[in-house]
Each structure stands twice: as C-alpha cells, then as structure tokens.
C-alpha positions as a LaTeX table, in Angstrom:
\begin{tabular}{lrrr}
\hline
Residue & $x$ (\AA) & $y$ (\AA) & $z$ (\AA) \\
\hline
Unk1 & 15.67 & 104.37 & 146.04 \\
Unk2 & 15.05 & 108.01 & 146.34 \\
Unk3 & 11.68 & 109.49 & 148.19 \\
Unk4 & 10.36 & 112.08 & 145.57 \\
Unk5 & 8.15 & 114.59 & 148.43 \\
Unk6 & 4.92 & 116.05 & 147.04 \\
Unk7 & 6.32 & 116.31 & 143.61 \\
Unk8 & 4.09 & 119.78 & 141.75 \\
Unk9 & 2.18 & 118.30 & 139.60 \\
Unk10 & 4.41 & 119.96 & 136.78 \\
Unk11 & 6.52 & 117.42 & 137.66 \\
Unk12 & 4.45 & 114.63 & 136.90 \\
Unk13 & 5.23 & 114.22 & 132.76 \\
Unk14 & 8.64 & 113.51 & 133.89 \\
Unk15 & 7.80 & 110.84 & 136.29 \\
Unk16 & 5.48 & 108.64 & 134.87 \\
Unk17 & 8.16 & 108.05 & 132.28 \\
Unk18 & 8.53 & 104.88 & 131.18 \\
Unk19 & 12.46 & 103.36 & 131.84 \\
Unk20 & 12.46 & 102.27 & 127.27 \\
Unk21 & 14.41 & 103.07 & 124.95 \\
Unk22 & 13.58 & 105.79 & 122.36 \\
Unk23 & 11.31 & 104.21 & 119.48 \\
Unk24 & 13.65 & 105.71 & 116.72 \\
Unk25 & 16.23 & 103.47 & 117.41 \\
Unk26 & 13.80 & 100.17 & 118.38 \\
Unk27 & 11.72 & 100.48 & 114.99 \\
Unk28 & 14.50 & 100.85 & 112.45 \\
Unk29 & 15.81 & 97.46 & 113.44 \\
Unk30 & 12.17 & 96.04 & 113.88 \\
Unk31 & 11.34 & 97.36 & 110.62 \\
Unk32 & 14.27 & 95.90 & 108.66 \\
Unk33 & 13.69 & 92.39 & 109.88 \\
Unk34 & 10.37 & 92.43 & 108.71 \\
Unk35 & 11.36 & 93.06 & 105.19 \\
Unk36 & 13.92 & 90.55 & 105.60 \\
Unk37 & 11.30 & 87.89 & 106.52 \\
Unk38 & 8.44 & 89.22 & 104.03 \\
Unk39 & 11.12 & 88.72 & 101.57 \\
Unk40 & 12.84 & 85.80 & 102.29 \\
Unk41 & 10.17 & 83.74 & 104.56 \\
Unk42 & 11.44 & 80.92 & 107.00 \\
Unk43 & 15.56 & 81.41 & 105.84 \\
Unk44 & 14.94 & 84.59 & 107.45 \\
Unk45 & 13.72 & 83.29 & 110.19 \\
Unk46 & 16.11 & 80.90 & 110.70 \\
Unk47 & 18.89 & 83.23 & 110.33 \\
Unk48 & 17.27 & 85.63 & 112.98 \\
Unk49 & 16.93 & 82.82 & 115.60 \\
Unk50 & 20.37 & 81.53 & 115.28 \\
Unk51 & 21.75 & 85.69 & 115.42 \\
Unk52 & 19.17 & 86.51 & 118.68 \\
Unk53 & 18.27 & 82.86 & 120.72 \\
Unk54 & 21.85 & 81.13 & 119.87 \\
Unk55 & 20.71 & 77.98 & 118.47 \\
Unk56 & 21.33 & 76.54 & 114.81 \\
Unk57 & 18.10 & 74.21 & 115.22 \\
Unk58 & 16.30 & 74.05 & 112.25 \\
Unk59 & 12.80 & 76.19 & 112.40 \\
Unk60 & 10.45 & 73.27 & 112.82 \\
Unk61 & 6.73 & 72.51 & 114.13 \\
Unk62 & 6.80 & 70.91 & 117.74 \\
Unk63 & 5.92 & 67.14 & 117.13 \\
Unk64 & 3.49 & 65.14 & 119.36 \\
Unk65 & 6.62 & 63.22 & 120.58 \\
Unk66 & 8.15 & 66.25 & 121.83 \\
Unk67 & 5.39 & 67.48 & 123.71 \\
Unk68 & 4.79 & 63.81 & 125.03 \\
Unk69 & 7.83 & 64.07 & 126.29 \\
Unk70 & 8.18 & 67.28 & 127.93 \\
Unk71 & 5.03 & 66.58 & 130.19 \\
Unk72 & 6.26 & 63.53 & 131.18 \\
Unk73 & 8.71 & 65.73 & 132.65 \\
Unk74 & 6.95 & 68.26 & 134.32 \\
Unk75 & 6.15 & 67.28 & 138.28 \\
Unk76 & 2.98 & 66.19 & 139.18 \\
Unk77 & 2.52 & 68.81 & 141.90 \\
Unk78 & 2.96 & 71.41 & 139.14 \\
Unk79 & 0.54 & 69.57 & 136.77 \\
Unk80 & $-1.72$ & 70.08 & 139.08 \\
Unk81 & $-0.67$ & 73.70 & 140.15 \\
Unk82 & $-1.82$ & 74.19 & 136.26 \\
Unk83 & $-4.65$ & 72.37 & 136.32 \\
Unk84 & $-6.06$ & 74.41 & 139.18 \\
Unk85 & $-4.81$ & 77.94 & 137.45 \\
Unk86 & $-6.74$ & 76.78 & 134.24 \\
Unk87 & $-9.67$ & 76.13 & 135.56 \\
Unk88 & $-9.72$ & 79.58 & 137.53 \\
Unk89 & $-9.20$ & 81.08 & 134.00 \\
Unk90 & $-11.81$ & 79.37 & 132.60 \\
Unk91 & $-14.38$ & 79.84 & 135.27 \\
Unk92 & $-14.08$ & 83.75 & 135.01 \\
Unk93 & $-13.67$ & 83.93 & 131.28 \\
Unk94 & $-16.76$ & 81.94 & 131.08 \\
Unk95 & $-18.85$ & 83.78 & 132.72 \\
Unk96 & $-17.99$ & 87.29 & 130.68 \\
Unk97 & $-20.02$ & 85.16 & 127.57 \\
Unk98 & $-22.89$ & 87.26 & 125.91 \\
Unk99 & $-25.74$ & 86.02 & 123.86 \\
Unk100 & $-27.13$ & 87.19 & 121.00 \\
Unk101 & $-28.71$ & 91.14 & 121.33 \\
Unk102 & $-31.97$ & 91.27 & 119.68 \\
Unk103 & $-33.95$ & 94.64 & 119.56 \\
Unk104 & $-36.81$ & 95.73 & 116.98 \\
Unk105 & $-35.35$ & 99.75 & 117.01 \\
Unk106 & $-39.27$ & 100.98 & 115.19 \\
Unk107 & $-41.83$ & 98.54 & 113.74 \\
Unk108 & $-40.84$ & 95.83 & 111.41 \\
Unk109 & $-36.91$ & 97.13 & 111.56 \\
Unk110 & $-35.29$ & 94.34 & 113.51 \\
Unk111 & $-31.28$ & 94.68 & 114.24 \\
Unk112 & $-29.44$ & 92.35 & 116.19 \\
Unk113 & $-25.97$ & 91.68 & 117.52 \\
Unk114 & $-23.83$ & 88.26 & 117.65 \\
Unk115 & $-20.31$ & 87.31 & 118.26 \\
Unk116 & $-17.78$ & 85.52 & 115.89 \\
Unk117 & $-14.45$ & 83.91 & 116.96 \\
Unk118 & $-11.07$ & 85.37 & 114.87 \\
Unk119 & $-10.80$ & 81.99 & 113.11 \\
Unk120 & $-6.97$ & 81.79 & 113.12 \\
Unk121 & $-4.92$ & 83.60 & 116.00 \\
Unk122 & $-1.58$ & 83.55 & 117.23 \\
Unk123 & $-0.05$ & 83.49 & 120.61 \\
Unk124 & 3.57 & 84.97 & 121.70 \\
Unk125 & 4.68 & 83.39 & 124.51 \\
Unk126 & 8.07 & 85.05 & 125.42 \\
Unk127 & 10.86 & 82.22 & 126.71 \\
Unk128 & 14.54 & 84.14 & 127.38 \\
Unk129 & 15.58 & 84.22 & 131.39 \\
Unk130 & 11.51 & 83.46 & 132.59 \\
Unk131 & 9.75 & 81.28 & 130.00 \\
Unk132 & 6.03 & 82.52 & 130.71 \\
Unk133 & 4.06 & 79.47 & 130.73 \\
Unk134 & 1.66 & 80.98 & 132.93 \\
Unk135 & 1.16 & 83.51 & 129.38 \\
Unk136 & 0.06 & 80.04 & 127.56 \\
Unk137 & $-3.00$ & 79.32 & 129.99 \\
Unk138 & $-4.04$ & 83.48 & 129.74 \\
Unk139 & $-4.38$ & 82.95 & 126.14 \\
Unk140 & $-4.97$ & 80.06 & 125.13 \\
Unk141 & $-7.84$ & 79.39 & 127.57 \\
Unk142 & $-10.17$ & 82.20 & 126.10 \\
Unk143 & $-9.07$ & 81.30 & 122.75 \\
Unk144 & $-10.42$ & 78.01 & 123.11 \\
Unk145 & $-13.51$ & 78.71 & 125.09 \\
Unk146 & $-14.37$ & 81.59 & 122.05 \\
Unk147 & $-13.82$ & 78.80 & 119.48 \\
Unk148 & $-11.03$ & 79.45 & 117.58 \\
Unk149 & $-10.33$ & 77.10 & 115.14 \\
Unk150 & $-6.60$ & 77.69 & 114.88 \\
Unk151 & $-4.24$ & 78.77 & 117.80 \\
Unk152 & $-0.80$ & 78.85 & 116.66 \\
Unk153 & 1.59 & 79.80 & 119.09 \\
Unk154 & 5.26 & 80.77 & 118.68 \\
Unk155 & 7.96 & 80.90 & 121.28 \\
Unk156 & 11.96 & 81.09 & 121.85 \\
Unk157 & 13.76 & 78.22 & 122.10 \\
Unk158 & 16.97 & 77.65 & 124.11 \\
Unk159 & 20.62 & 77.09 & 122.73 \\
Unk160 & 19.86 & 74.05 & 122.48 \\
Unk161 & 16.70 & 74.39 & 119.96 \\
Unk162 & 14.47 & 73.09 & 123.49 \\
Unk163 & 11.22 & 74.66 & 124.34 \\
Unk164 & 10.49 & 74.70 & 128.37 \\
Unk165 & 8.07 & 71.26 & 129.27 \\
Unk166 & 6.34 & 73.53 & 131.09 \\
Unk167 & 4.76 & 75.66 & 128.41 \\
Unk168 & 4.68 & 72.58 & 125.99 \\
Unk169 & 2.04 & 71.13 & 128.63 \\
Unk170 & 0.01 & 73.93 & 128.99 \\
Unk171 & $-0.39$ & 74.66 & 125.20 \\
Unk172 & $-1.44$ & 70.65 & 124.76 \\
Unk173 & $-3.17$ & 71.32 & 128.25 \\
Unk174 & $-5.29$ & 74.40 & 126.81 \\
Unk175 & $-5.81$ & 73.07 & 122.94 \\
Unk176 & $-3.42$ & 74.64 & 120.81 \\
Unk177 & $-3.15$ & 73.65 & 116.93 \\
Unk178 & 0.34 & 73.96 & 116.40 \\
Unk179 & 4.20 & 75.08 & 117.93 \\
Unk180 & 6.86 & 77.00 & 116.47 \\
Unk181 & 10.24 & 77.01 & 117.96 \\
Unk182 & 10.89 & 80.80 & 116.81 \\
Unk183 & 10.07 & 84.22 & 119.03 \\
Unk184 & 11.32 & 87.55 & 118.96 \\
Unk185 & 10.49 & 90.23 & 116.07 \\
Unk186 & 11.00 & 87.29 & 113.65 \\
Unk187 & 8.33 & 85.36 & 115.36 \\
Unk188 & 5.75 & 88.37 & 114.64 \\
Unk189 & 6.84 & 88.77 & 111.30 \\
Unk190 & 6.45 & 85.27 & 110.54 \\
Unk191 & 3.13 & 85.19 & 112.00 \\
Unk192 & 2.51 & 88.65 & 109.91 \\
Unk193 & 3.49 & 87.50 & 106.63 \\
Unk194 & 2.88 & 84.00 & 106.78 \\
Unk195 & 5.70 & 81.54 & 105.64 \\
Unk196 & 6.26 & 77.88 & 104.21 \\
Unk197 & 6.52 & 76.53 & 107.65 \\
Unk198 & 4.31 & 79.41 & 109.99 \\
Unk199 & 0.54 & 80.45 & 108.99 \\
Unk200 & $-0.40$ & 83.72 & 108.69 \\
Unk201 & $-2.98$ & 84.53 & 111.93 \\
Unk202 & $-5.42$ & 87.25 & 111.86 \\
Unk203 & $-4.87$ & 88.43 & 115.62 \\
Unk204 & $-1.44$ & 87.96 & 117.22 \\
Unk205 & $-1.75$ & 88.18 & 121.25 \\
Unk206 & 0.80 & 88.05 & 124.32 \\
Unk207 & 3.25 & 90.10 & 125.61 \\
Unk208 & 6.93 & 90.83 & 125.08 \\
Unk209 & 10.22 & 93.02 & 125.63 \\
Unk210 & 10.45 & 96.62 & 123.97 \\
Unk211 & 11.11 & 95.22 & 119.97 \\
Unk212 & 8.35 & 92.95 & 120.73 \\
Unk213 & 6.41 & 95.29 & 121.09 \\
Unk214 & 7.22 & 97.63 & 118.36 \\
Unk215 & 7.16 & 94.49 & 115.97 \\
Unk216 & 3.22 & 94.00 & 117.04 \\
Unk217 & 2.52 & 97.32 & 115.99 \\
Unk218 & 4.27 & 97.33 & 112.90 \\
Unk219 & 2.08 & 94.16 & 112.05 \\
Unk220 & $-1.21$ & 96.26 & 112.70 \\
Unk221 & 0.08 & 98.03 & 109.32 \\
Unk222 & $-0.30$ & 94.57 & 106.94 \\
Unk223 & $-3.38$ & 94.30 & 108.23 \\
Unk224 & $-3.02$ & 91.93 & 111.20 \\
Unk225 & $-4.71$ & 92.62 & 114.67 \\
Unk226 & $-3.34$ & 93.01 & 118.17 \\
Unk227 & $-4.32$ & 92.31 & 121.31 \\
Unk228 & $-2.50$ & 95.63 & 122.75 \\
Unk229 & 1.05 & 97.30 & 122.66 \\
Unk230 & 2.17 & 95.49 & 125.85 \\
Unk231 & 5.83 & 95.93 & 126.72 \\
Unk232 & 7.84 & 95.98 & 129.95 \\
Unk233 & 5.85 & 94.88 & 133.03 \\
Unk234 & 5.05 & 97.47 & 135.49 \\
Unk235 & 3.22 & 97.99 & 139.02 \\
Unk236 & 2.04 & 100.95 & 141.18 \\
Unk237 & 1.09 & 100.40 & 144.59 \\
Unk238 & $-1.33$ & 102.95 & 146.86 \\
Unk239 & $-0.22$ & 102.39 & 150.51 \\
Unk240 & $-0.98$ & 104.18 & 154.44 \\
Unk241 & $-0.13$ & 102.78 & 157.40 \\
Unk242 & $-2.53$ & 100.48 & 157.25 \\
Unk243 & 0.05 & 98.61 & 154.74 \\
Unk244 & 2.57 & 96.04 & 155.49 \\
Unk245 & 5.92 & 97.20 & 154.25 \\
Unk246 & 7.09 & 93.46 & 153.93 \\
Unk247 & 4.21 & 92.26 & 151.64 \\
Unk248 & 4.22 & 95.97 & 149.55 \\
Unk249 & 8.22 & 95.14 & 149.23 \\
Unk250 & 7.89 & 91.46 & 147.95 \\
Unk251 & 4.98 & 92.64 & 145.56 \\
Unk252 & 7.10 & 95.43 & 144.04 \\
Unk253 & 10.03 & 93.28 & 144.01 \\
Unk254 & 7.83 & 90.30 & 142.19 \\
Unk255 & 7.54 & 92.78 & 139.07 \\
Unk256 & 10.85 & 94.22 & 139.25 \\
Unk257 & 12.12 & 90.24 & 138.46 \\
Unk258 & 10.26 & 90.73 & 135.44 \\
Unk259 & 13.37 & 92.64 & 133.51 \\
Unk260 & 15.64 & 95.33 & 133.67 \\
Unk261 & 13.10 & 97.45 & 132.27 \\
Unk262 & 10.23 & 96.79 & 134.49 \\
Unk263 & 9.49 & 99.60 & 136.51 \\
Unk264 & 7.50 & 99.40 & 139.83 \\
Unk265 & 6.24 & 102.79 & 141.83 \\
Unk266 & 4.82 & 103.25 & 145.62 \\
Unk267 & 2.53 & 106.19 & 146.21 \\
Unk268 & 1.73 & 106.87 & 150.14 \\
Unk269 & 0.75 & 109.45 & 152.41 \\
Unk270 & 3.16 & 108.30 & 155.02 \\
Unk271 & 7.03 & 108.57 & 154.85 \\
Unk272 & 7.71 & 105.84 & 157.63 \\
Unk273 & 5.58 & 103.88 & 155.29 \\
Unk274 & 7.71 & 104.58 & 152.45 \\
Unk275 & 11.55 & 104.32 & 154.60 \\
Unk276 & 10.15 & 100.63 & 155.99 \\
Unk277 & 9.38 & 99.07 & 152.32 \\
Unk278 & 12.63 & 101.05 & 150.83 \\
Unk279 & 14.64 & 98.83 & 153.65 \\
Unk280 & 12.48 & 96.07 & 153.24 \\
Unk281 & 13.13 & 96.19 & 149.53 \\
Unk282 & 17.02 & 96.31 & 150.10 \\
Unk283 & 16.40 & 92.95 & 152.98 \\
Unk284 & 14.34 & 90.64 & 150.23 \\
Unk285 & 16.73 & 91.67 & 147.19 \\
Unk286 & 19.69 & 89.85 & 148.51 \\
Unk287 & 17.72 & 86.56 & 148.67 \\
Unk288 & 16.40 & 86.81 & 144.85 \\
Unk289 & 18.33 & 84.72 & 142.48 \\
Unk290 & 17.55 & 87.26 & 139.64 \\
Unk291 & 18.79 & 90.06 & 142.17 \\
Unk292 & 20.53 & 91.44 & 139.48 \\
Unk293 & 18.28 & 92.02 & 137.25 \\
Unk294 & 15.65 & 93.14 & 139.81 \\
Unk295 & 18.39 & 95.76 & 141.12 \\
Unk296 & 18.00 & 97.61 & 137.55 \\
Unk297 & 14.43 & 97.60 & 137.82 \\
Unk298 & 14.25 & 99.16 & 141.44 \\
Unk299 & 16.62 & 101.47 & 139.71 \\
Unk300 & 13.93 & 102.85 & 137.82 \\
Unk301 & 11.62 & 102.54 & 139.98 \\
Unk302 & 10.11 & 105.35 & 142.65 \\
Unk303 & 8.94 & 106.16 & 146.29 \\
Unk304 & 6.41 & 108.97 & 145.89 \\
Unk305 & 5.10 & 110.45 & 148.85 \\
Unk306 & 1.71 & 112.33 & 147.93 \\
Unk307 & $-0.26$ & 113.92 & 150.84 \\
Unk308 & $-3.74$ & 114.54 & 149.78 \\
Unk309 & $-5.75$ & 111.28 & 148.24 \\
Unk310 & $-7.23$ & 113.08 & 145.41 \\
Unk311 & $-3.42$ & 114.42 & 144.35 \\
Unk312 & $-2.42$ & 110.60 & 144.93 \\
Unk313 & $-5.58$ & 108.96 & 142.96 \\
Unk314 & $-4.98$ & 112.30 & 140.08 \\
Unk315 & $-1.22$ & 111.16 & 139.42 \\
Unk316 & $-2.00$ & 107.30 & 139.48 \\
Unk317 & $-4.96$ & 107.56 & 136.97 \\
Unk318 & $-2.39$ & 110.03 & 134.90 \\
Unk319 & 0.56 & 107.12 & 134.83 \\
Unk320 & $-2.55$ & 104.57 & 134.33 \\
Unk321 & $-0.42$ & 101.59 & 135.51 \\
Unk322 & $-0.57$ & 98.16 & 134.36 \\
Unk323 & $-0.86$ & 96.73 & 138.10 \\
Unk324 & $-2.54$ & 98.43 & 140.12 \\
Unk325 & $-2.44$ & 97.75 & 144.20 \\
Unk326 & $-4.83$ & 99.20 & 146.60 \\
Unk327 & $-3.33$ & 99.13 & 150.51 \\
Unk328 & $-5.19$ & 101.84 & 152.57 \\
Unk329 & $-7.90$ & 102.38 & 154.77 \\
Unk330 & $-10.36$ & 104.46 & 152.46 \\
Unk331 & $-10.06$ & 101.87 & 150.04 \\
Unk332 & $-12.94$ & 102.73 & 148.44 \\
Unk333 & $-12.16$ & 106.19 & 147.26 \\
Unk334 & $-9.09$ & 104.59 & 145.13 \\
Unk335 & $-11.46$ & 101.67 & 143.79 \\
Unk336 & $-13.81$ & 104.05 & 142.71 \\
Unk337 & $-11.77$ & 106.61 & 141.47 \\
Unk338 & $-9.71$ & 104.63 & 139.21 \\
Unk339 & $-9.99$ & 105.21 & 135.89 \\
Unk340 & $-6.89$ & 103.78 & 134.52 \\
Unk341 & $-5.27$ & 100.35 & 135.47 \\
Unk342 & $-4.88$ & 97.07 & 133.88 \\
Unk343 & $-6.31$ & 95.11 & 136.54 \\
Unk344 & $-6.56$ & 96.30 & 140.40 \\
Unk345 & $-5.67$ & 94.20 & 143.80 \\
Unk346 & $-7.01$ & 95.31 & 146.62 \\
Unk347 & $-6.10$ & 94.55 & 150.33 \\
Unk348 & $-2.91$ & 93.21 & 152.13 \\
Unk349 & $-3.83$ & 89.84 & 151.06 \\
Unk350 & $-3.86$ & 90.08 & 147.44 \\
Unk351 & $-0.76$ & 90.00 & 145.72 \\
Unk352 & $-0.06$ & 90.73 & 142.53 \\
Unk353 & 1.49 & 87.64 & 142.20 \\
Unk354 & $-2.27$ & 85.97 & 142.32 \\
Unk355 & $-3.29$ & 87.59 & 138.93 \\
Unk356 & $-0.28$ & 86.81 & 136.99 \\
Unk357 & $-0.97$ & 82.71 & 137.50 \\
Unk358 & $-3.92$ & 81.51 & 139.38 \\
Unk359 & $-6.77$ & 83.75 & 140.64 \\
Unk360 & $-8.83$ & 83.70 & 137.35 \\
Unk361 & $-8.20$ & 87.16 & 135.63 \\
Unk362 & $-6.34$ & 88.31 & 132.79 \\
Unk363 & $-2.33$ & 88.82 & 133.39 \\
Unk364 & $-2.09$ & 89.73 & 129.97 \\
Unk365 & $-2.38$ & 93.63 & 130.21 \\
Unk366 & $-1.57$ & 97.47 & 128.66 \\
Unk367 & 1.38 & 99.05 & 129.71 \\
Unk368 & 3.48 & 101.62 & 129.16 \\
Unk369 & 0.43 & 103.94 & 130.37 \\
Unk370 & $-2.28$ & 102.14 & 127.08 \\
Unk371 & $-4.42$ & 101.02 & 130.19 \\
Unk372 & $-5.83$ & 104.89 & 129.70 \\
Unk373 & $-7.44$ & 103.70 & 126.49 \\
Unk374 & $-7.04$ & 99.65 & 126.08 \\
Unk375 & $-8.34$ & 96.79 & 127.85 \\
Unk376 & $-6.43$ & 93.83 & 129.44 \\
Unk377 & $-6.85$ & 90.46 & 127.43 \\
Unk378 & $-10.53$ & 89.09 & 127.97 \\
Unk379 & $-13.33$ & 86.69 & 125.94 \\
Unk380 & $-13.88$ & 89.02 & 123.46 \\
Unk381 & $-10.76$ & 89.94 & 122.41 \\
Unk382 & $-11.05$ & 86.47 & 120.63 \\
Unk383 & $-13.97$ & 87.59 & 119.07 \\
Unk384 & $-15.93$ & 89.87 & 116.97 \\
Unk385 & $-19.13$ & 91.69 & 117.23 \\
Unk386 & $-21.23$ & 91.51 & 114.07 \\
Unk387 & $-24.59$ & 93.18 & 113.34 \\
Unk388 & $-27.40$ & 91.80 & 111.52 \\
Unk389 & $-30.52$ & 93.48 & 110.00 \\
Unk390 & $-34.29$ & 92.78 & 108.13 \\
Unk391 & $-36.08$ & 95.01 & 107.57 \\
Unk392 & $-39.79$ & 93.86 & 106.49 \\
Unk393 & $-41.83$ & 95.95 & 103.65 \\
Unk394 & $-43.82$ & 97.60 & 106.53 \\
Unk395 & $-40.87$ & 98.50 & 108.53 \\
Unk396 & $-39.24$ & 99.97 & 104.88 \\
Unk397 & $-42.09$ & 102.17 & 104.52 \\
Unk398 & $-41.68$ & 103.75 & 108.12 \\
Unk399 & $-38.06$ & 104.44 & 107.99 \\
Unk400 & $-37.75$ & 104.86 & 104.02 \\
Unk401 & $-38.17$ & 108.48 & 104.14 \\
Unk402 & $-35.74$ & 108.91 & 106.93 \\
Unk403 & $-33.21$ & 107.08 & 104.44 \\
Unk404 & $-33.96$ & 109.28 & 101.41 \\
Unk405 & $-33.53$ & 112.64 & 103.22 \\
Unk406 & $-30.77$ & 111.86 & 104.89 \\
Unk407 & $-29.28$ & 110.65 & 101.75 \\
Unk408 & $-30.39$ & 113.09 & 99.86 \\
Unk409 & $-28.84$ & 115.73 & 102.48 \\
Unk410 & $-25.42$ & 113.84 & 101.90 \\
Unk411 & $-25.56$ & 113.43 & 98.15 \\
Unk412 & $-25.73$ & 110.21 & 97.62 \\
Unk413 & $-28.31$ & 109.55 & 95.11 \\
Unk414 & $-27.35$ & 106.31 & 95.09 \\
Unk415 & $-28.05$ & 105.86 & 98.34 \\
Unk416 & $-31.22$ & 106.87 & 97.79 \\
Unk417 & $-32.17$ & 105.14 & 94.96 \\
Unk418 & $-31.80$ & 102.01 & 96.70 \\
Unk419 & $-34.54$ & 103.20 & 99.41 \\
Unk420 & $-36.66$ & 104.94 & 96.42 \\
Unk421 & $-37.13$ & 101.72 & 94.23 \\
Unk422 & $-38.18$ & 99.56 & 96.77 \\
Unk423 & $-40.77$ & 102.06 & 97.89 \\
Unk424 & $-42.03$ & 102.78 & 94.75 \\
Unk425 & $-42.95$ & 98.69 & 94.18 \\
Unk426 & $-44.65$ & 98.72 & 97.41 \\
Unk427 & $-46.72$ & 101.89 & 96.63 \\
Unk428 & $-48.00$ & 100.10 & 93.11 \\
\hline
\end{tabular}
C-alpha cells in the first residue's frame, strides 16, 4: 500500500473514488433482466438463478421442514451468539419509537402526526462467498418491531439449491412471512414486479454487490421504495499515535474480507503510524482464509497522511464513508465535526466488527459516499409519517382568509371555493 503525503486538496475528487465499475456497463445488463422477468415472471427467474448461482433447483418457497431442519443444525453456542445480537438490535431500535405529535398550530386548527408500517416489505439478504445472516437480524428485527405485516425475504442459494441454516434461523428467529431461494438482480426484479411464486413488496431493503445495487434503483422507477443505494462495503479510519496499529490493521482488514471491491482508507497525522498498520496489514493477511480476496481490496485501498485535523476531518466528511473509526486523542473534534458517515466507532476498543453483528446499531448503511445525504437502516425506515387535520368552524373562520388569498394569489379558484362556501354557511 502506497502512503499518499498531504495530498492538495485538488487531489481529493480522485481519491475518494470508489474501486466500481462504470454504471454504463452495470445498468444495461441490470436493465435487460428486468424486462426479462417483468415479461416472463418466475421462468425468468429460474433461468437467471441457474445462469448466475449454478443450481437447477426449482424456484420454490422455503418450507417449515426446511427451516426445522437447518436450526437443528446450527450450534447452540451460535444460537445463542444470535439470540444475544437480536436482542441488542431490538433494545436500540426500540427505543428510537415516537408517539403520536399533536399540536393545535392557531385556535380550533388541530394537526397531528402518526406513523404507519410499509405493510409488505422485502429483505435482500446476499449469500455468495459470506452468506450475511447477521443482514437477516438488521432487518428483520425493525421490521417486526414497526409491524409489518409481510416480510418476505429473498436470498441466493448454493449449487446445490441450499440456503445457509444460519440465516434460515434468524429469519424464523426474527418473524419473517416467507423465503425465496432466488437473489441477485432477478431477486429485485421479482420482488419489483411481483410473480406467480414471489409478492410484489412496497420497500425492498439490504445490501448487495455493484448490480445489486443498480437493480434497487432501477426498482425505485416502478414505483417500489428503497432503503438506500448500498453497494460495496467500505471503512475510513482517523488515527495518531494514540492508535494501535494492530487493532487499526485487523479493523481495515475485517472490511477488506467483505469483496474485491471493498475499499478501506487510513487518515493520520503520523507516518510511523501509518508504516506500523501498512506492515501490520501485510502480518494479519497471510493468516485470512479469504486472503485473496482481501489482497484486492487493500489494493484499492489507501494510507493518507493529512497533517492538520481540520484538512483530515474536511476530506473525511468529503468521501462521507460508510464506517467511520475515530482513534485519536482530540476525539472530540472528529465526533463533532462529522457530518458524513454511516455510523461512527470511537476508541481503540470499538471495532467495527461490533456494529456489523452485535452491539445494537444498524450495519445496514450508505455507501459509495450516499452517507452525505441518506441515513443508515433504522425504525422508521419501516414506516411512514402521516399527517392528520380538523379543523373546527371557529378555527375555519380564523384561517379561511389566509386560504382564499393565498389561493387566490396562485389561481386556483378552486381552491378557493372550497374555503369560500364553507364560510359563507357559517356567516348565514
């Protein structure tokens, strides 16, 4: 890994690139698939699963059995590792509930606010080399606790048409309505669209690899919600000397096992800092058994040594990572001063790691630099916010004449009207 030195910040565009491929070529194929399924419904599905995930399975629900099965064999220390995780999730989810907002804005014009769960909603849980049962609890917990009805959740199965135990416990574990052996673009389109076999959800949540990605965006155009364009993991990491290079290696190295296209960063004042977690990086990737695949990803990845805080806070807030690591003395000026992050760690005893399964927050986050305008999964992204008003014939006659002018003002006699009538039977 190379040591970029005080990089001008004309510099900067170039590196807070992203290591993805161009979305010309990503969408065309994205975009062709999702005819293929509108058109031709679970065949097309089928066909796409067998082409991508290598299995000839036939697209069917998970049954009862199966999941019976699978948690029968999933060890009881890691049934309990779950157990613990879940109710972690639930605890902080819980408490970010609101009650209804009541407020009377002049006399007799009362307005209020309350929240609705998204009925139906759909969960991508991605399987290929690291199926993300961890991803199940995230989602599925808040779901539930919202109270949506229906939580349909589609993931990859194996060559041999298997889903992992493990996330076939947690989704029975968290309350989901119904399985899908099917993931990839297909698995978006399907839940898009809607087929014989797959519901159509209103929401579709959970992370994914670059076409993933694309293909929950290209939903948003049929009229289906997303939780956020999250692609390839990421993590930046502000460090002094105060840092441990061992534990800011292992936590850069724990999202560079993500994928090939994960990218992880380091930002400190110090260059010893940044020589002892570049060697400690090379001493903990030979022990990995996806050192392969992490190798890519630290190929992407950067040592950035930065001088001044403010220059160091102004370039992480401009990349707005995903992760977001906080390893230095003045603390504080980075916690306050961040503006955009997924979700922030702070000390040399908080790994990253702790987020992504068990601490209680959301590992289900913006990347590719969103975090500067979206939020990481929470309650209410399971919900809605609806407003409610009554007005009583008092309160019309106090604001009536606001409505009328400013209608009026518009040209919308219509508008108008509707204010005019009512105040003309209260005047007789």
């Amino acid at each position: 890994m190379k040591i970029i030195k005080n990089p001008d910040r004309s510099a900067w565009a170039d590196l807070i690139k992203r290591p993805t491929q161009s979305l010309e070529s990503i969408e065309e194929t994205v975009v062709q698939i999702f005819d293929d399924v509108q058109r031709n419904g679970d065949v097309a599905v089928q066909k796409y699963t067998s082409l991508f995930d290598g299995t000839d399975a036939e697209l069917t629900t998970v049954t009862n059995t199966e999941i019976t099965n699978a948690a029968q064999k999933v060890s009881e220390d890691l049934k309990s590792a779950i157990q613990v995780a879940k109710q972690n999730i639930e605890t902080f989810h819980s408490a970010q509930k609101t009650g209804k907002i009541e407020i009377e804005t002049m006399p007799g014009v009362m307005c209020w606010q309350e929240k609705r769960a998204i009925e139906r909603i759909g969960l991508y849980i991605p399987g290929g080399t690291a199926p993300l049962f961890s991803t199940v609890l995230m989602l599925a917990v808040p779901a539930q606790l919202a109270g949506c009805k229906e939580i349909i959740l589609c993931t990859p199965p194996n060559k041999n048409g298997v889903i992992a135990n493990e996330i076939l416990f947690a989704a029975q574990l968290c309350g989901v309505t119904k399985i899908y052996k099917v993931g990839g673009i297909q698995a978006i389109a399907a839940m898009t669209f809607g087929t014989d076999t797959i519901p159509q959800v209103y929401k579709i949540f959970g992370p994914g690899n670059q076409f993933v990605t694309v293909a929950k965006q290209l939903a948003t155009k049929y009229g289906v919600a997303i939780d956020m364009p999250a692609g390839p993991s990421e993590l930046l990491v502000v460090a002094d000397d105060s840092a441990n290079p061992a534990y800011v290696a292992s936590d850069l190295l724990s999202q560079a096992e993500h994928g090939a296209d994960s990218q992880v960063i380091l930002v400190s004042n110090s260059e010893a800092l940044l020589t002892a977690v570049e060697l400690e990086i090379q001493q903990q990737l030979t022990a990995l058994p996806r050192q392969a695949m992490a190798q890519k990803a630290i190929d992407n990845s950067k040592l950035i040594l930065i001088g001044d805080d403010q220059d160091a806070l102004d370039f992480i807030n401009a990349y707005g990572p995903e992760h977001f690591i906080v390893c230095t003395q003045n603390e504080i000026f980075f916690l306050e001063g961040i503006r955009n992050a997924g979700s922030v760690f702070v000390g040399n005893y908080t790994p990253e790691s702790a987020g992504d399964y068990a601490s209680g927050t959301n590992h289900t986050l913006p990347t590719n630099g969103y975090s500067k305008a979206y939020s990481g999964v929470n309650l209410d992204s399971f919900s809605k916010s609806m407003t409610f008003q009554k007005i009583s014939k008092e309160g019309l006659k106090t604001i009536g004449k606001t409505i009328e002018l400013m209608a009026d003002a518009e040209g919308l006699q219509a508008h108008k009207n509707a204010v005019s009538i009512r105040l003309n039977d209260l005047a007789k």
